[in-house]
N, C-alpha and C positions, 0 to 999 in steps of 0.2 A: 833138506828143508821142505816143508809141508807148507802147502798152497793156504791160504789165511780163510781165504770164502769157498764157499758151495762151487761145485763144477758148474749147477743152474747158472749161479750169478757170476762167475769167472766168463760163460759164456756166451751170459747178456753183455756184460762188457765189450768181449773181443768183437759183438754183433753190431757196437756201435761207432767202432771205425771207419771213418769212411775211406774209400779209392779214390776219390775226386773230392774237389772243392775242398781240399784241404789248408789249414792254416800257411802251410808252408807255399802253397800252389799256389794259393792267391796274396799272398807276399810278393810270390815273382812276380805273378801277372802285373799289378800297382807298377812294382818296379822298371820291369820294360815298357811298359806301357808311359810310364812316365819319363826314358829316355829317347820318348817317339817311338817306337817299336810296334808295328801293328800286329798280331795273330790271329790265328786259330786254336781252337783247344780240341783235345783229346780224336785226333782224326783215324777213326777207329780201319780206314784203306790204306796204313803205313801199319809196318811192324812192330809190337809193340803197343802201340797206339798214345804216340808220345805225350805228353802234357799239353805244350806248346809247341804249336808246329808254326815259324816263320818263312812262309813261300816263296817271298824277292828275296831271299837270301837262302833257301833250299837247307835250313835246319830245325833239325826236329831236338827241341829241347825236353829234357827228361828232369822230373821234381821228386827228387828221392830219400825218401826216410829213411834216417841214419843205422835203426833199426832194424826194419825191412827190407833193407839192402846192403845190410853188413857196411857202412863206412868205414873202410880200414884205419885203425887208431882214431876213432871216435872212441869219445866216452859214452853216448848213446848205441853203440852197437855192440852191447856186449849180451850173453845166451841168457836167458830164464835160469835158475840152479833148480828148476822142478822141469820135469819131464825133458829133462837135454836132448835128449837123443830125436824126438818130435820135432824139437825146435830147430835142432843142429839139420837134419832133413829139410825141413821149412822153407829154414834161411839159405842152405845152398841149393833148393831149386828157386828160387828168388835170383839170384846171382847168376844160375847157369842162364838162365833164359832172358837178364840183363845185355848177358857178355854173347848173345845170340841175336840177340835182339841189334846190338852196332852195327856186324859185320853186315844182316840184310838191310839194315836203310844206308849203309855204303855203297851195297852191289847195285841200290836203285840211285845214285848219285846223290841222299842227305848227305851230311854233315852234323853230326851230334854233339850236344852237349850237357853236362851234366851239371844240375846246382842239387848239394846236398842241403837237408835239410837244416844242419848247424850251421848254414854258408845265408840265413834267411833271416837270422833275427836282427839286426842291424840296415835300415832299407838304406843310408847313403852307402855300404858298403855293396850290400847287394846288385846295387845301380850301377856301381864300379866293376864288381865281377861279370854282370851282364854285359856291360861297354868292354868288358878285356877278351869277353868268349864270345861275342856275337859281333862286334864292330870288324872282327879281324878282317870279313871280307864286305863289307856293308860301305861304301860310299854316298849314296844316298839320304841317310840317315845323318841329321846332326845331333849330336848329344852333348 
């Protein structure tokens, strides 16, 4: 299958994605934020340099596109059918340096968590998955 537009405008596209402040990202933010949760964003001296990083409770939360991070059996993370082989490269160095990225803010005593980005469009839901993956160790916080 043959790309529809110009590789120019295929790649004004791709140039206007952003890494931060994204839809999904400031979904969650609203969300924890609204079950009391205070943070940090993007703490570029951890590995990684998580999304949200919450300090009284030493986790670094990560806001991940279903896409760009291969969500397994999402229906959003499925390959481009032009230029596979690009993309299949892409997306597992995405992946490898996700799944590298846990073990060093482990070794430095975080605790990580992941909200995908299909896990975003629903905010009482999202507030719920935040309360079920960040309250676990959190006493302080009522929600």
């Amino acid at each position: 299958m043959v790309d529809q537009i110009s590789a120019e405008r295929r790649s004004a596209v791709m140039g206007k994605i952003k890494a931060t402040n994204t839809g999904p990202e400031i979904r969650v933010r609203k969300a924890a934020h609204a079950v009391g949760l205070r943070f940090r964003l993007q703490r570029s001296d951890l590995p990684g340099k998580p999304d949200l990083v919450f300090p009284k409770l030493k986790t670094a939360l990560f806001v991940h596109g279903c896409f760009w991070h291969q969500h397994q059996g999402c229906r959003r993370a499925s390959v481009p059918k032009t230029r596979t082989e690009y993309w299949n490269e892409k997306l597992a160095r995405n992946v490898a340096r996700d799944a590298a990225t846990i073990p060093a803010l482990q070794a430095r005593g975080w605790r990580t968590v992941t909200i995908w980005e299909c896990e975003t469009a629903d905010q009482n839901a999202l507030q719920s998955i935040i309360r079920g993956r960040l309250f676990l160790q959190c006493t302080e916080v009522s929600g």
